[in-house]
C-alpha positions in Angstrom: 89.0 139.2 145.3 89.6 142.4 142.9 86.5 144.4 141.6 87.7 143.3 138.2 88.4 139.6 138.8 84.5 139.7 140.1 83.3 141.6 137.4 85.0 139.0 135.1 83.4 136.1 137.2 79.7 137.5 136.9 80.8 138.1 133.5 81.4 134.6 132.7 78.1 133.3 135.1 76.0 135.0 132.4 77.7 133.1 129.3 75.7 129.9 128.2 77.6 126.3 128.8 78.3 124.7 126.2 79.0 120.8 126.0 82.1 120.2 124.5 81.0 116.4 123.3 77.3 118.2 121.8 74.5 115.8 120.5 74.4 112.3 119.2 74.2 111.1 115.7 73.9 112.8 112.7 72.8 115.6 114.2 76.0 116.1 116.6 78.1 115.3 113.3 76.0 118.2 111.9 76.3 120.6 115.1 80.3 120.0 114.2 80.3 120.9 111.3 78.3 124.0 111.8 81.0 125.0 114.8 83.7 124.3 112.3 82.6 126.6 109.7 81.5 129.3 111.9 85.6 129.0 112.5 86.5 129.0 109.2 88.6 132.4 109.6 90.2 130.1 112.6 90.8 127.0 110.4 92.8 129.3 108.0 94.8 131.0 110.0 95.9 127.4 111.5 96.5 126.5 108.0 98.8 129.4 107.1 100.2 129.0 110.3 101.6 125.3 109.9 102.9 126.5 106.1 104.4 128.8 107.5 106.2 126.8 110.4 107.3 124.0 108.4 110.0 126.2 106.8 110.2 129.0 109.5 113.9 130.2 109.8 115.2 128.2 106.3 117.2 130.1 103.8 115.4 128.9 101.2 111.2 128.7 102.8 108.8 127.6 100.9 111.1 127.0 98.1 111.8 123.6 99.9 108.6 122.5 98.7 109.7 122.4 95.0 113.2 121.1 95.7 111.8 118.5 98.0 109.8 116.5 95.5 112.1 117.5 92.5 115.5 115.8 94.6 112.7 112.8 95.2 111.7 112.2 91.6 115.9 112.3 90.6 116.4 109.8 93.6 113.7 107.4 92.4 114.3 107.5 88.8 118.3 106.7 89.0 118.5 105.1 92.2 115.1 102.5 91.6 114.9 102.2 88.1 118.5 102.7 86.6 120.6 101.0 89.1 118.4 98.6 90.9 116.3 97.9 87.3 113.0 98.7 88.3 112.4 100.4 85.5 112.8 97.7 83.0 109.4 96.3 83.2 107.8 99.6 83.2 107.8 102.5 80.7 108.1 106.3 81.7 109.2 104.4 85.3 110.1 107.6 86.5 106.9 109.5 86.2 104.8 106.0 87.1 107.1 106.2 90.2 106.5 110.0 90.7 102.9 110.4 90.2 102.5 107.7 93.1 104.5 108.9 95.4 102.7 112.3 94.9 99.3 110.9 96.1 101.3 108.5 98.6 102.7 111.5 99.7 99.3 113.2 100.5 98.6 110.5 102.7 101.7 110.1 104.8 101.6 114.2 105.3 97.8 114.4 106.2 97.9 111.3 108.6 101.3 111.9 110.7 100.5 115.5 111.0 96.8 115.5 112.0 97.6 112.4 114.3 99.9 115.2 116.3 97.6 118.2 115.7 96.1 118.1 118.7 99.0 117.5 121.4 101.2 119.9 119.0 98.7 122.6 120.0 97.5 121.8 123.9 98.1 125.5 124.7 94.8 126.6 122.4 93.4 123.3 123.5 93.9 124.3 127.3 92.9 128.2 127.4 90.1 128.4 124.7 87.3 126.4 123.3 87.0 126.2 119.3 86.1 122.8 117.6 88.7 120.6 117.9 87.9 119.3 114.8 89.7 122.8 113.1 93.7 121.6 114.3 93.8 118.0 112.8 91.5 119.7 110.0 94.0 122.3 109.4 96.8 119.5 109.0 95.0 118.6 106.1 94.6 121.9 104.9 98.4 122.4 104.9 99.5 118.4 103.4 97.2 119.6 100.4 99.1 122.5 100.0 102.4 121.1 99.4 100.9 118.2 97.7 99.8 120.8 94.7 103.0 121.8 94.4 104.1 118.4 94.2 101.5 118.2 91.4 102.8 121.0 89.6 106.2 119.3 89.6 104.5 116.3 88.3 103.0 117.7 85.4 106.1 119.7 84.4 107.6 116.5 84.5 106.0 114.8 82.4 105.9 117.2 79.5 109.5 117.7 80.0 109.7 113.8 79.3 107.2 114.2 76.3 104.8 112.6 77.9 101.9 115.3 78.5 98.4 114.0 80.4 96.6 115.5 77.6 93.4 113.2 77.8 90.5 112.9 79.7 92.0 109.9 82.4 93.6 113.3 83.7 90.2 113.6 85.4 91.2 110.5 87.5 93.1 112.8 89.6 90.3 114.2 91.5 88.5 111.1 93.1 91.7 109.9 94.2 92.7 113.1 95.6 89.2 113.4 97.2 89.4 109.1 98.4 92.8 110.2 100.3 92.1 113.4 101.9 88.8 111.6 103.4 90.3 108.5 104.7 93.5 109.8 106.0 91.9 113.0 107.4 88.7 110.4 108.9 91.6 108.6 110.4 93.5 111.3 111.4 90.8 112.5 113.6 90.6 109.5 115.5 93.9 109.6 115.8 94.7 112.5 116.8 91.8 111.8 119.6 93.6 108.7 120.7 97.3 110.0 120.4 95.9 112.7 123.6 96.2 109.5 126.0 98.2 107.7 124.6 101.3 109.2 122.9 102.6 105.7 121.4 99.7 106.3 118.4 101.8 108.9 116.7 104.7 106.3 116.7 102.9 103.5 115.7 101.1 105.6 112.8 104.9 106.3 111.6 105.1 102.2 111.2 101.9 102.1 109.1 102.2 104.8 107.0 106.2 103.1 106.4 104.4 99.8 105.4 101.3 101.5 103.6 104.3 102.6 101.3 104.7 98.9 99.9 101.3 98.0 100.6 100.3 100.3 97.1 101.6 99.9 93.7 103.7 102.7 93.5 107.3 101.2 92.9 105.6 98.2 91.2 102.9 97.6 89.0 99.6 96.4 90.3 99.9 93.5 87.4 102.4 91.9 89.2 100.6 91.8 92.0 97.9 90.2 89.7 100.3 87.9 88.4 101.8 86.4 91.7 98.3 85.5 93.1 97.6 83.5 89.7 101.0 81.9 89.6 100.8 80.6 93.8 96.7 80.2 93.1 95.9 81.9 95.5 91.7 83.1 96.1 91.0 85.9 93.9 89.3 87.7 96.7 93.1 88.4 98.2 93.4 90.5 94.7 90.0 92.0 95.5 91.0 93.2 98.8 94.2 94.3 97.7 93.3 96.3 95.0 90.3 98.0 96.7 92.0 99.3 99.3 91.5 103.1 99.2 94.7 103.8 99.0 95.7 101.4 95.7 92.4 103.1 94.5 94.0 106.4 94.7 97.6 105.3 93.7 95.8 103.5 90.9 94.0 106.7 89.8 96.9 109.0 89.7 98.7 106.8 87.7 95.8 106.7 85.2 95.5 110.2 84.9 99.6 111.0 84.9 100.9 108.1 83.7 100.7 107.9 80.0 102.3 104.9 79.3 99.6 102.5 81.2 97.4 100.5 79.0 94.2 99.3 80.6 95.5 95.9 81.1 97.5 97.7 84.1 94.5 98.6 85.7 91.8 96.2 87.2 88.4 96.8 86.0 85.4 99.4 86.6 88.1 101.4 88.6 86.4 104.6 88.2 83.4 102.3 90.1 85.4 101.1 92.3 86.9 104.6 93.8 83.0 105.9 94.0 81.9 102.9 96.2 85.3 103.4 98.4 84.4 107.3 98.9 81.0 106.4 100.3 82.1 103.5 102.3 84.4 106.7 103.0 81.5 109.1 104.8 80.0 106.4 106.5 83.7 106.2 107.8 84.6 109.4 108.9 81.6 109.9 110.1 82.2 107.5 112.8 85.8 108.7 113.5 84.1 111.8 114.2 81.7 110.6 116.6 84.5 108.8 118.5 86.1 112.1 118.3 83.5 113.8 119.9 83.3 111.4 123.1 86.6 111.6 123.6 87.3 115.4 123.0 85.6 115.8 126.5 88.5 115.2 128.6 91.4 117.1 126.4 92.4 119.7 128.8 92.8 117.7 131.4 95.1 114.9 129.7 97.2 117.7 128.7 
């Protein structure tokens, strides 16, 4: 052995072990949090560094993120509401359309991506210990970023339409932005856990996220929903449970703050409540994803 390959080794004899799977409880969900912040310098980098990839080598970079949803809300609006007639029951169809696809959105880019965080970057995983939490974290990081754009479009939109969210709903924007960043990113941690032995999650989180798409009133109203439960009598709870499902919630919201149109017989009742008891159901959670997360984080390296 070399002098500097045993210098290295008694190097390394002196550093302190740490356990990658740390305490139990609240307290190990507090150690992780701790490790994750102490990387926040990490966590942006990884952030800029998955902008920066999505458009690496394109013409037109991140100029893709305005064309993107502006191509989408043009698709919706002629193809769903002109031609197929969506839009006959429902005024300013294409920003109710928009405005939930924008939040939708936010969900289907936080949960795919975070889902694959961790295989997508087994080279870090393998040579160097950080958190693990920071890649499916830094997924988030980066859907939130083109999601604000998307935002931006929105709201241009919608004073281009005459139809500007000059009220106080507008505020309605920020629990349902907060409900899906904590559920899909609580999800996406298990997930992301999981997809490391066994690759078929990332697939089979491509079929949910498809069917969470018409599981939330965002091509149709949430009163039609109401409407077909009465007319079959069906239990009320099946309206309960649809409509408090976080992502409805959040659909639900965004159309309240963007969607001018909306009277409050389009929304169910107490929704602001509604959203606050979902967020702390929320913590309670992701803080269980995250103590799955950290039993199985153990074993990473050697699974990939």
């Amino acid at each position: 052995m070399s002098d500097s390959a045993q210098a290295r080794f008694e190097r390394l004899s002196l550093e302190p072990l740490t356990a990658t799977n740390g305490e139990k409880g609240l307290r190990g969900t507090w150690g992780s949090l701790r490790a994750v912040f102490s990387h926040r310098e990490l966590l942006d980098l990884l952030i800029r560094r998955d902008i920066k990839a999505r458009y690496k080598d394109s013409a037109l970079g991140l100029l893709w993120t305005l064309i993107n949803p502006i191509v989408q809300l043009c698709v919706y609006y002629l193809v769903m509401g002109q031609i197929l007639g969506a839009a006959r029951g429902i005024d300013d169809f294409a920003i109710y359309v928009f405005s939930g696809l924008t939040i939708f959105g936010l969900f289907s880019d936080t949960l795919s991506s975070s889902t694959a965080s961790i295989v997508a970057n087994s080279g870090l995983v393998k040579k160097v210990y950080v958190p693990r939490e920071v890649f499916p974290l830094s997924s988030v990081g980066s859907a939130l970023f083109t999601s604000s754009v998307q935002i931006v479009v929105l709201i241009v939109a919608c004073f281009i339409i005459g139809a500007p969210p000059l009220h106080l709903d507008i505020l309605y924007a920020i629990p349902s932005i907060l409900l899906v960043l904590l559920y899909a990113g609580a999800f996406g941690i298990l997930l992301s856990a999981l997809n490391v032995y066994l690759r078929d999650v990332q697939y089979l989180t491509q079929i949910v996220i498809m069917l969470s798409l018409w599981a939330a009133p965002i091509v149709y109203g949430w009163t039609m929903v109401s409407d077909v439960i009465a007319q079959f009598n069906l239990p009320s709870w099946l309206l309960e449970l649809y409509t408090n499902n976080p992502l409805t919630l959040a659909v639900l919201g965004f159309h309240r703050a963007f969607w001018t149109a909306g009277t409050p017989a389009d929304y169910p009742p107490m929704l602001g409540v509604r959203m606050l008891i979902m967020f702390a159901i929320g913590l309670v959670v992701a803080w269980i994803c995250q103590r799955i997360f950290s039993r199985l984080q153990g074993n990473f390296a050697q699974e990939l």
